[in-house]
DOMIZA-834126 format. One record per residue (C-alpha): residue in one letter; x negated, y negated, z. Coordinates in steps of 0.05 Angstrom, whole numbers, padded with zeros to 5 digits, always signed. Each point is the difference from the previous one (the first is absolute). Layout:
DOMIZA-834126
aXYZ/...
END
This chain:
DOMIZA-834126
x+00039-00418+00519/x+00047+00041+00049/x-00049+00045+00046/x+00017+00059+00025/x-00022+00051+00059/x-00005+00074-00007/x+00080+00019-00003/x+00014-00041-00055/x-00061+00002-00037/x+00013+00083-00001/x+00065-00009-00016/x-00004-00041-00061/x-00052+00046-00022/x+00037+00062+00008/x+00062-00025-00040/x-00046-00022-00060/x-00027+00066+00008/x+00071+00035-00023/x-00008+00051-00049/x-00072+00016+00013/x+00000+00077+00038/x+00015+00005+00063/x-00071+00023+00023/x-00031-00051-00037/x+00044-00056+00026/x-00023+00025+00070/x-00067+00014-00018/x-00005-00080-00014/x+00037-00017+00052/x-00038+00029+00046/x-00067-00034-00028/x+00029-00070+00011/x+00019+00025+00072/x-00069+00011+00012/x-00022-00072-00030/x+00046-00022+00048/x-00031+00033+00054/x-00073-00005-00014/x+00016-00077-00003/x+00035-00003+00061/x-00050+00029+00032/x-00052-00048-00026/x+00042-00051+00034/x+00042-00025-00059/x+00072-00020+00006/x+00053+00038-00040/x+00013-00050-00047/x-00071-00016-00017/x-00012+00068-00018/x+00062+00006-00045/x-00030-00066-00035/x-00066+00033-00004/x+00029+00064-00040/x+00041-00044-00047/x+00078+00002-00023/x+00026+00066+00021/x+00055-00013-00070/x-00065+00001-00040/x-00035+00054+00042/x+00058+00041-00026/x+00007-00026-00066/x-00086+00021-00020/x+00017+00072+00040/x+00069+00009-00045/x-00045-00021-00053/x-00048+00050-00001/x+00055+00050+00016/x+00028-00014-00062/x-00073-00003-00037/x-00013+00066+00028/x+00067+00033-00018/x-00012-00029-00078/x-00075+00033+00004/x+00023+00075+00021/x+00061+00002-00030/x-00014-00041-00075/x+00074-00029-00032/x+00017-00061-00032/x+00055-00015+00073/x-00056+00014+00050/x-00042-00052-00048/x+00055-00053+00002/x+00013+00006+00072/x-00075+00009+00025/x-00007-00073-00046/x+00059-00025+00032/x-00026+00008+00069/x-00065-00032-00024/x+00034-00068-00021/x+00043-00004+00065/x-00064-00016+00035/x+00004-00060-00025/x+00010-00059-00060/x-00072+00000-00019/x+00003+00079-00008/x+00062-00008-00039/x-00039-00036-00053/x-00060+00041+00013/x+00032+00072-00011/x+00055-00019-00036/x-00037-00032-00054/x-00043+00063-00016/x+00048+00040+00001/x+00048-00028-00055/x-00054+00000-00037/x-00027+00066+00006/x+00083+00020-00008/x+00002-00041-00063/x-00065+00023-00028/x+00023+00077+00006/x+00074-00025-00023/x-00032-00020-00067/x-00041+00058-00008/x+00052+00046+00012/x+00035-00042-00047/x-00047-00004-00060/x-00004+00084+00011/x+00074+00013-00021/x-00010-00054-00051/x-00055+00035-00038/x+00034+00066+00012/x+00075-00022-00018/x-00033-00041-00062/x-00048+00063-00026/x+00061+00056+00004/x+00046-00054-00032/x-00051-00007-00051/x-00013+00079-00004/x+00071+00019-00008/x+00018-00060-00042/x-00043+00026-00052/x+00022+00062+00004/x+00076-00017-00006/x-00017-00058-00051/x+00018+00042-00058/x+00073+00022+00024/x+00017-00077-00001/x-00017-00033-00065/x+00025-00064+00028/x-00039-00008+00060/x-00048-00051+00010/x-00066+00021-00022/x-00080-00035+00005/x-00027+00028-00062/x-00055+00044+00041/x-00017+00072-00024/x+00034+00048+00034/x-00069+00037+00032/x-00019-00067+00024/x+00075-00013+00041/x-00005+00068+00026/x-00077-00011+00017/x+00016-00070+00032/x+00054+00033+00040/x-00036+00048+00028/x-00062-00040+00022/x+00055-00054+00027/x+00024+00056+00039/x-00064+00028+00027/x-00031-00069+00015/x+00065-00024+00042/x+00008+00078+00043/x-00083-00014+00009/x+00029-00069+00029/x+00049+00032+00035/x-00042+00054+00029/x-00062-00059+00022/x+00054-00036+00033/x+00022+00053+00044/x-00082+00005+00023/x+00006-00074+00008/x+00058-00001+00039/x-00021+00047+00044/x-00069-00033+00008/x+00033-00071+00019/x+00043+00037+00044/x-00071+00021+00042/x-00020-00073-00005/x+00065-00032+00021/x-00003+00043+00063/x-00075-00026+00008/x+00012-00069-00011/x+00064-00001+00051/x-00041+00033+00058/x-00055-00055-00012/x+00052-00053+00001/x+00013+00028+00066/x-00067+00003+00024/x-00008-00075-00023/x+00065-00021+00039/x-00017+00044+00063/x-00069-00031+00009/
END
């Protein structure tokens, strides 16, 4: 392990900072400063202090992190998602399995029900319509089902898939909430 005094130590963290606010980026920097300071003046060396705090790449990497984490929680969209889970699994392999992991399958889970939605609605106005139209083409396939009962079937098809459709969109919006919730105690695990 390469230690480093003050300079570098600062340095490193203020390029992993990029793309942070300016304020904010000084606003840390200024905090680490003062670590340096209160531990020089407890007699500690430079580097020991620097060791002491931790990698100033990963420092950077939890603060862009939560950046990103808090961007995703005031302003909700599927790219701030992505990239507040993308920051998330650059902390590390073992987060990449641990977020990663979840999310696919909260992705595929919502994929699926999204899917089976325009199924059931696709299926019950085919069915709807196809009854309707059935007797305009005599040769068209046909299931031997009372007309009433096609038209019936279609429209419950229909209503059960837009109900689907419309507790997906709750759903989705609730795993959003606890995507955000789980990342920032990922964080909190990995910080502590």
């Amino acid at each position: 392990m390469i230690l480093l005094n003050r300079r570098e130590f600062i340095e490193t963290l203020r390029n992993g900072l990029k793309g942070l606010p300016e304020n904010e980026i000084m606003d840390i920097l200024y905090d680490y400063e003062e670590h340096f300071e209160v531990g020089l003046s407890k007699g500690k060396s430079e580097e020991e202090i620097a060791e002491e705090l931790g990698g100033p790449t990963n420092i950077a990497r939890t603060y862009i992190a939560t950046s990103k984490i808090s961007e995703a929680e005031n302003n909700p969209s599927p790219k701030n998602l992505l990239r507040a889970v993308l920051a998330a699994m650059a902390l590390g392999f073992f987060n990449l399995i641990i977020v990663l992991g979840p999310f696919l399958l909260i992705v595929g889970l919502l994929i699926g029900l999204y899917g089976i939605s325009v199924g059931f609605i696709v299926g019950g106005i085919s069915s709807f319509f196809g009854t309707i139209a059935a007797p305009f083409f005599p040769y068209s396939i046909s299931i031997n089902v009372y007309p009433i009962t096609s038209i019936s079937f279609g429209t419950v098809l229909t209503a059960l898939g837009l109900l689907i459709g419309i507790g997906s969109a709750y759903l989705t919006k609730l795993l959003y909430q606890a995507v955000i919730k789980y990342l920032r105690w990922n964080i909190d695990i990995i910080t502590k």
